[in-house]
Biopython code that builds the backbone (N, CA, C, O; Angstrom):
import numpy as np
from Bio.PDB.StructureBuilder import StructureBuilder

atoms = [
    (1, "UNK", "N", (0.838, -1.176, 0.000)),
    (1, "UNK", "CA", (0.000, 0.000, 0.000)),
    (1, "UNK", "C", (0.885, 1.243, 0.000)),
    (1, "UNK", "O", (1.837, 1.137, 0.773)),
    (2, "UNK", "N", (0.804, 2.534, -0.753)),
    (2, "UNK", "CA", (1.112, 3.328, -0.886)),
    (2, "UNK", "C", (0.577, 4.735, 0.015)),
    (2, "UNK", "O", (-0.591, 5.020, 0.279)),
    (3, "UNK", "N", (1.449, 5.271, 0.277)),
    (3, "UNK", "CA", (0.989, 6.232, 1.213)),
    (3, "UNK", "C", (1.470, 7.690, 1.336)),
    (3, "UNK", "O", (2.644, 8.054, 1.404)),
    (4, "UNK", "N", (0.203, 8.581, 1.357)),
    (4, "UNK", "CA", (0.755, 9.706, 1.018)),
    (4, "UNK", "C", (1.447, 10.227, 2.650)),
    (4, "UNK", "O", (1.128, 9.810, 3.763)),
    (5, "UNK", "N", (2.479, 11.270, 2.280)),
    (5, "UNK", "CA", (2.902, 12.004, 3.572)),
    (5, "UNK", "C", (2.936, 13.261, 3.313)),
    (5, "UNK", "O", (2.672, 13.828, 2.253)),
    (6, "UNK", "N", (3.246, 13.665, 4.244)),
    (6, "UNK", "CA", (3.141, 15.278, 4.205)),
    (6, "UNK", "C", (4.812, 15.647, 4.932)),
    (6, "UNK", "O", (5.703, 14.802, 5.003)),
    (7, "UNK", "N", (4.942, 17.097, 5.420)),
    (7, "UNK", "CA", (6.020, 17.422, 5.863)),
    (7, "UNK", "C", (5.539, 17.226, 7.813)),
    (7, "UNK", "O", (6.256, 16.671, 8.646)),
    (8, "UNK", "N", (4.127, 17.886, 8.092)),
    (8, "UNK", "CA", (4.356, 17.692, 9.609)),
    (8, "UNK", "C", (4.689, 15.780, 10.465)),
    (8, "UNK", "O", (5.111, 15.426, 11.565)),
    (9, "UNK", "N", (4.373, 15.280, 9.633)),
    (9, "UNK", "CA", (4.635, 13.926, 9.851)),
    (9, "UNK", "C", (5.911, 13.463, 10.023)),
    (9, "UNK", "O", (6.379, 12.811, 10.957)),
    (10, "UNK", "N", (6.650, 14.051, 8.578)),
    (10, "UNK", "CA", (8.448, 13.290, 8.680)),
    (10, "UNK", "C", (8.975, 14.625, 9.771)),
    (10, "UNK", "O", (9.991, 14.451, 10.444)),
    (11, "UNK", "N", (8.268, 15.813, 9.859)),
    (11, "UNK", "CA", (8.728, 16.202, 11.782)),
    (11, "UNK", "C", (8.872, 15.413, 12.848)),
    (11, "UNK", "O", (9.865, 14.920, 13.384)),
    (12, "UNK", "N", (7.325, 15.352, 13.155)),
    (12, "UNK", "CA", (7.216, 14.465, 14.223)),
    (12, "UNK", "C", (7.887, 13.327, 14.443)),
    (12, "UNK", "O", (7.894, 12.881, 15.590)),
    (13, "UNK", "N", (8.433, 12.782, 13.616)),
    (13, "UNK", "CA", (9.367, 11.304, 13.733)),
    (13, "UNK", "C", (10.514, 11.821, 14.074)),
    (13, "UNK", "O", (11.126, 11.562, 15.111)),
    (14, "UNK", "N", (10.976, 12.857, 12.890)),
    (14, "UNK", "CA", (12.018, 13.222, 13.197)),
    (14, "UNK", "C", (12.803, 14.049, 14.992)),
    (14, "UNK", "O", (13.893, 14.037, 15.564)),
    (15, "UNK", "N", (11.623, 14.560, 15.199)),
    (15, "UNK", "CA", (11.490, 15.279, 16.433)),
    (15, "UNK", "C", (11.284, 14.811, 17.588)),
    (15, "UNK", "O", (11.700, 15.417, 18.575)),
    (16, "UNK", "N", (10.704, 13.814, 17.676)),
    (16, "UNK", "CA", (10.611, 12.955, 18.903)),
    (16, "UNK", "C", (9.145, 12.706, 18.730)),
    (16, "UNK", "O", (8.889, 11.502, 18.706)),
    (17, "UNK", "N", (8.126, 13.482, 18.603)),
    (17, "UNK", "CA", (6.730, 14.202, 18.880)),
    (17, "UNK", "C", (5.715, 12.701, 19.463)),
    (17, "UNK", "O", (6.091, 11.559, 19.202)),
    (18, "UNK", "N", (4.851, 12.894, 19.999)),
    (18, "UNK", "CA", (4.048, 11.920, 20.725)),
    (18, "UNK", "C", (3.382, 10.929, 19.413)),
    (18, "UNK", "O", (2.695, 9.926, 19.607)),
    (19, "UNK", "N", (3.658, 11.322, 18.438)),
    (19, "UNK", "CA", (2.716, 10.616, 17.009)),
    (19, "UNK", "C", (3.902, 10.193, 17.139)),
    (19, "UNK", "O", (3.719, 9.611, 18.208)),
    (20, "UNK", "N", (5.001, 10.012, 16.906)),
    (20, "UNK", "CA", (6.569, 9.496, 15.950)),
    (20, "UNK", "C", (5.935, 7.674, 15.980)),
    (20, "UNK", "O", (5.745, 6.983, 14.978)),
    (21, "UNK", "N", (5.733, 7.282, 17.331)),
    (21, "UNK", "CA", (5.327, 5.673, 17.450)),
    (21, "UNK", "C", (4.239, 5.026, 16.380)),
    (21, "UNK", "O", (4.426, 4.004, 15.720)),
    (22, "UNK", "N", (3.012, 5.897, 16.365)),
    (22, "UNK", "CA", (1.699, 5.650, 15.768)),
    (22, "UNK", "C", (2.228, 5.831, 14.284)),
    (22, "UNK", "O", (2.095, 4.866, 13.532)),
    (23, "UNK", "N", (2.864, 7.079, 13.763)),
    (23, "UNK", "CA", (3.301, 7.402, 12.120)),
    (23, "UNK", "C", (4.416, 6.033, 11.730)),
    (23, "UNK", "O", (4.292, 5.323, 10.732)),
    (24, "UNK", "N", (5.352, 5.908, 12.639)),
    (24, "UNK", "CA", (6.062, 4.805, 12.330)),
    (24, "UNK", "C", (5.551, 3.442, 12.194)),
    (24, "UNK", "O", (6.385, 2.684, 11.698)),
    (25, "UNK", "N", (4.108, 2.750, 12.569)),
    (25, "UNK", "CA", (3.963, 1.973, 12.775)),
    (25, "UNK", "C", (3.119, 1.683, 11.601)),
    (25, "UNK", "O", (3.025, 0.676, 10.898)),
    (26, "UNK", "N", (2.381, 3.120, 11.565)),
    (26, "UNK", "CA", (1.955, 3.384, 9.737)),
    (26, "UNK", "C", (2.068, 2.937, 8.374)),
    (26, "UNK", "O", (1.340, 2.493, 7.486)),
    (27, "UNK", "N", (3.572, 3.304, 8.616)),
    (27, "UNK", "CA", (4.486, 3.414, 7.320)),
    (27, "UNK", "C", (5.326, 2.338, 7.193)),
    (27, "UNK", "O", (5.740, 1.908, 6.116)),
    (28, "UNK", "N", (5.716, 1.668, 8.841)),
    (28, "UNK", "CA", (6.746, 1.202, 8.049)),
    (28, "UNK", "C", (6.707, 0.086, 6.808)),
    (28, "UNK", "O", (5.668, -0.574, 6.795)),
    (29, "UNK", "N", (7.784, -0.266, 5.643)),
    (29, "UNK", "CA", (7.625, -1.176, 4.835)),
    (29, "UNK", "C", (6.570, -0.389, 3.575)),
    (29, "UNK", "O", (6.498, -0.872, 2.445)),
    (30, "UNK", "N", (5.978, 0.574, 3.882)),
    (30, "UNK", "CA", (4.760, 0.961, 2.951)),
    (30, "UNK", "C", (5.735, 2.089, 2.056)),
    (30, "UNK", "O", (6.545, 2.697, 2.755)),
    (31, "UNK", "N", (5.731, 2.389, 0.723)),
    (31, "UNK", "CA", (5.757, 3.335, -0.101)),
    (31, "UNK", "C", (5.360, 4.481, -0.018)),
    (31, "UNK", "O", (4.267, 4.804, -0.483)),
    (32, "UNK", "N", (6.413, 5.595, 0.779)),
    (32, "UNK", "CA", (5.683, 6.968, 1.187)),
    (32, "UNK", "C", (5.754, 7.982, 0.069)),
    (32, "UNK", "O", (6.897, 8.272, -0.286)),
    (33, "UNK", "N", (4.893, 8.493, -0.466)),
    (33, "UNK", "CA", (5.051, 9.886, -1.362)),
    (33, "UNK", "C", (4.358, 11.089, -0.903)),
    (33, "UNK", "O", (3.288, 11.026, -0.298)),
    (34, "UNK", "N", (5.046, 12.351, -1.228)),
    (34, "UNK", "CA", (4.700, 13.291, -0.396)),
    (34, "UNK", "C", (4.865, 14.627, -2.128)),
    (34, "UNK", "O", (4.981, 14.275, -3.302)),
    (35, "UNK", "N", (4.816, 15.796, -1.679)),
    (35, "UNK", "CA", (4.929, 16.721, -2.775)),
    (35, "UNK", "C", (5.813, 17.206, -2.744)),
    (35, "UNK", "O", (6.394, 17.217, -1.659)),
    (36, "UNK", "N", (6.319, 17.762, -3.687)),
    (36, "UNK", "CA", (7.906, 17.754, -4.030)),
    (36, "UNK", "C", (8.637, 19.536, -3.222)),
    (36, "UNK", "O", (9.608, 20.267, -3.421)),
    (37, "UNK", "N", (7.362, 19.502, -2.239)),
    (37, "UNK", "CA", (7.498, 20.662, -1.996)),
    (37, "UNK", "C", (8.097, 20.279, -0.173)),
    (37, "UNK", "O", (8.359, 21.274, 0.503)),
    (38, "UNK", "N", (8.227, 19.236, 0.326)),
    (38, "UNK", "CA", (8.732, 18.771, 1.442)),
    (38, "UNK", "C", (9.864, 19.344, 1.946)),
    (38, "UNK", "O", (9.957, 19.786, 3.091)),
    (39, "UNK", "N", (10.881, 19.348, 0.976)),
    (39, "UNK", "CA", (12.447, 19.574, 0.851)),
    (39, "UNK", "C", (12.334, 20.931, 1.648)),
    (39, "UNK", "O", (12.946, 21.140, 2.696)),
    (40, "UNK", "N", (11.629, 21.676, 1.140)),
    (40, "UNK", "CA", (11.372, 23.399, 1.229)),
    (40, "UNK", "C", (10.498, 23.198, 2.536)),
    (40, "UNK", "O", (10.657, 24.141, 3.312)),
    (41, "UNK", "N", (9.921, 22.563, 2.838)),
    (41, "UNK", "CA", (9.281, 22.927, 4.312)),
    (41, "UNK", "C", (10.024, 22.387, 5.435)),
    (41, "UNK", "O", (10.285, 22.985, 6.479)),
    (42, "UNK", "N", (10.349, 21.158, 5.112)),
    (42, "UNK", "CA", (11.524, 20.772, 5.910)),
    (42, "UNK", "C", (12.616, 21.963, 6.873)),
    (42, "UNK", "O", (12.888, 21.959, 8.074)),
    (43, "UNK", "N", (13.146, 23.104, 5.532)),
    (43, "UNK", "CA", (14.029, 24.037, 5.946)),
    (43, "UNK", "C", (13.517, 24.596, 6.339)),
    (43, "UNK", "O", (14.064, 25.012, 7.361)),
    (44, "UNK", "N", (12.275, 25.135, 6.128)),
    (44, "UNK", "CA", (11.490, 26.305, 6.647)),
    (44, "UNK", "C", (11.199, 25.695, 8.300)),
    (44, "UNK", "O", (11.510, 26.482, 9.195)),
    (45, "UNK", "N", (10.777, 24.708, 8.608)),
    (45, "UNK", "CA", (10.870, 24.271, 9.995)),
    (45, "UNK", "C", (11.600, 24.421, 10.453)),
    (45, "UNK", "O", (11.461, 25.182, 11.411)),
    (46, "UNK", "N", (13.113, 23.800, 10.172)),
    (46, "UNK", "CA", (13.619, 23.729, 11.393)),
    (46, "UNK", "C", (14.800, 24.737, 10.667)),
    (46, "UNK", "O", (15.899, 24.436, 11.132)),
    (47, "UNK", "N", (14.880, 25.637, 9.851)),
    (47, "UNK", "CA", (15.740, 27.059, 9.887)),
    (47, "UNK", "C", (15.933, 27.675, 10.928)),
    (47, "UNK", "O", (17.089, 27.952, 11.249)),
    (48, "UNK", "N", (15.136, 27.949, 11.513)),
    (48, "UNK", "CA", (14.826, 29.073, 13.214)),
    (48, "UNK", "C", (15.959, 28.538, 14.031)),
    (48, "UNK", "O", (16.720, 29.244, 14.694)),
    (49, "UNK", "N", (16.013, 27.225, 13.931)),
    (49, "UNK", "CA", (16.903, 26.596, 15.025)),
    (49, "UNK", "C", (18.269, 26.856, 14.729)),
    (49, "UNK", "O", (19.047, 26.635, 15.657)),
    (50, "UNK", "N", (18.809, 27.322, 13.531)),
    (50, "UNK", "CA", (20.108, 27.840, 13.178)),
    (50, "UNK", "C", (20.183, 28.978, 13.222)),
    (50, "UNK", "O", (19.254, 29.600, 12.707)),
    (51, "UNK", "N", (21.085, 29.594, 13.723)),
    (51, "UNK", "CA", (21.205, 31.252, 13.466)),
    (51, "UNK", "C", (22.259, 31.433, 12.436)),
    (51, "UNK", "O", (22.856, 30.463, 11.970)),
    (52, "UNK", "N", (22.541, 32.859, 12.013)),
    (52, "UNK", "CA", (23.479, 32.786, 10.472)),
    (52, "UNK", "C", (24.868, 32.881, 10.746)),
    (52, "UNK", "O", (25.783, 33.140, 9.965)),
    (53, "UNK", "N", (24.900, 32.628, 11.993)),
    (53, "UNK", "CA", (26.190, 32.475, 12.377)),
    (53, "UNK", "C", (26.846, 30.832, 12.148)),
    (53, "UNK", "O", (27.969, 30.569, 11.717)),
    (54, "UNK", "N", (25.790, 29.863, 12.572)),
    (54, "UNK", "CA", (25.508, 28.644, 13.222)),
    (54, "UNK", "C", (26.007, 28.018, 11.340)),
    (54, "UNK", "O", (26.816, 27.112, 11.140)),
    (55, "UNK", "N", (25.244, 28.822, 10.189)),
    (55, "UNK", "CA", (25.553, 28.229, 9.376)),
    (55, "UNK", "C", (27.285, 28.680, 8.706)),
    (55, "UNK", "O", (28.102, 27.953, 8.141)),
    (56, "UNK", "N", (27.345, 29.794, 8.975)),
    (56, "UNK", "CA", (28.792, 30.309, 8.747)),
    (56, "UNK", "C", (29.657, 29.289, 9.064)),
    (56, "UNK", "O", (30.247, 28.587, 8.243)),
    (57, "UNK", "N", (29.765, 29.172, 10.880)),
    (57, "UNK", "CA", (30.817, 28.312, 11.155)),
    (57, "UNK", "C", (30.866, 26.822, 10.243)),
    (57, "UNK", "O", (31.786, 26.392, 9.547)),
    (58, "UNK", "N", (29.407, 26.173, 10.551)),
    (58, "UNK", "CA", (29.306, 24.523, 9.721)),
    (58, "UNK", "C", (30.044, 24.819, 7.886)),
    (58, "UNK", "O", (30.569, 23.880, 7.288)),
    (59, "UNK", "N", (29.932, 26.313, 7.219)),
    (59, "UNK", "CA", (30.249, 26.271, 6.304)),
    (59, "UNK", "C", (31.768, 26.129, 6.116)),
    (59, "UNK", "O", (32.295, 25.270, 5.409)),
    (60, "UNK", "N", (32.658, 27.425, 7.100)),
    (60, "UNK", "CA", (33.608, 27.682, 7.331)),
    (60, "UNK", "C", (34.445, 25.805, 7.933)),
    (60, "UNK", "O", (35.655, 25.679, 7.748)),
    (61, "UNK", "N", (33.794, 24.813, 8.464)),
    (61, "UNK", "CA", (34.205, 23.710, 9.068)),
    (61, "UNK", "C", (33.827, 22.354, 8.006)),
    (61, "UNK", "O", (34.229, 21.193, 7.931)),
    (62, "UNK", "N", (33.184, 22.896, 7.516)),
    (62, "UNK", "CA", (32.993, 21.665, 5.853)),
    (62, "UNK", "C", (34.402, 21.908, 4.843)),
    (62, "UNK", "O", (35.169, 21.152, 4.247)),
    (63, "UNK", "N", (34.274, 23.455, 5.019)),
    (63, "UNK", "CA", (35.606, 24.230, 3.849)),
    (63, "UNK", "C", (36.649, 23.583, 4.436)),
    (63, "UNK", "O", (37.109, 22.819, 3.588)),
    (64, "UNK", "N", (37.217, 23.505, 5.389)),
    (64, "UNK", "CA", (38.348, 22.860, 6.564)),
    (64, "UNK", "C", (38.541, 21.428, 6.003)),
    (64, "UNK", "O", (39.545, 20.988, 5.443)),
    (65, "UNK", "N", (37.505, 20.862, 6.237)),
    (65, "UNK", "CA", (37.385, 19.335, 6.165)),
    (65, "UNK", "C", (37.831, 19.219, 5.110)),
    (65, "UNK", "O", (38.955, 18.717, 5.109)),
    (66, "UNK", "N", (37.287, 19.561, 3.831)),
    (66, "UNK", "CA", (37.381, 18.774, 1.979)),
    (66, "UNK", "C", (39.078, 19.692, 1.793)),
    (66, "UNK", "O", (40.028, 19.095, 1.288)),
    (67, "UNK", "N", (39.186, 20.874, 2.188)),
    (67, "UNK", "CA", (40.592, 21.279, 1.916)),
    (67, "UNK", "C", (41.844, 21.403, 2.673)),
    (67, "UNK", "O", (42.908, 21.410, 2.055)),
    (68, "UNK", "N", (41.813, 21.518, 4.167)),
    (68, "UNK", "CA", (42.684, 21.284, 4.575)),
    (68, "UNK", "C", (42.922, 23.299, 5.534)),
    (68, "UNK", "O", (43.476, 23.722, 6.549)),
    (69, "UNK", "N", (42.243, 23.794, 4.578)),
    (69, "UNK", "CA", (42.152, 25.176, 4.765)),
    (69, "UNK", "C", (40.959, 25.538, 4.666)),
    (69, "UNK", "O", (40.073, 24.820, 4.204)),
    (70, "UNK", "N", (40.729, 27.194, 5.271)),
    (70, "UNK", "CA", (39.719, 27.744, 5.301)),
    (70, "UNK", "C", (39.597, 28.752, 3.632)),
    (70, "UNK", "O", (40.510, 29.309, 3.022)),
    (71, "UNK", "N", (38.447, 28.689, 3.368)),
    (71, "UNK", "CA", (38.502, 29.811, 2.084)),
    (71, "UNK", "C", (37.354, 31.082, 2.337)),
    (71, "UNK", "O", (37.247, 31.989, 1.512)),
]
sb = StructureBuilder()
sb.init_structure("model")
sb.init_model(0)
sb.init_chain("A")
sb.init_seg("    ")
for serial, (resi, resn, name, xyz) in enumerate(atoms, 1):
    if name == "N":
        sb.init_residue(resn, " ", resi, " ")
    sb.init_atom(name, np.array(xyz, "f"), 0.0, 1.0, " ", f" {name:<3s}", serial, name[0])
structure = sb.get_structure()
């Protein structure tokens, strides 16, 4: 069986949320499709939780990693 999802759902799993047990028990093994617009709400959720600093450094520490240096 195929099953549609949405974005507050792959939250709640992701998040801990009191559904995560009931959605998981849902899905698992089943074919989830959702709208291609997930990707984008996804960020829009949990953006707040980064500040633009938060992404600077992770950028500035990825640059480190693949080169050896900062750019």
């Amino acid at each position: 069986m195929d099953i549609v999802i949405d974005a507050s759902a792959l939250i709640a799993v992701l998040v801990d949320e009191p559904e995560r047990a009931k959605i998981i028990e849902i899905t698992v093994g089943k074919a989830l499709f959702g709208p291609g617009s997930i990707p984008w709400e996804m960020g829009n959720a949990f953006s707040p939780c980064l500040s633009k600093t938060d992404w600077l450094s992770m950028k500035l520490k990825r640059d480190y990693q693949y080169s050896g240096e900062f750019h």
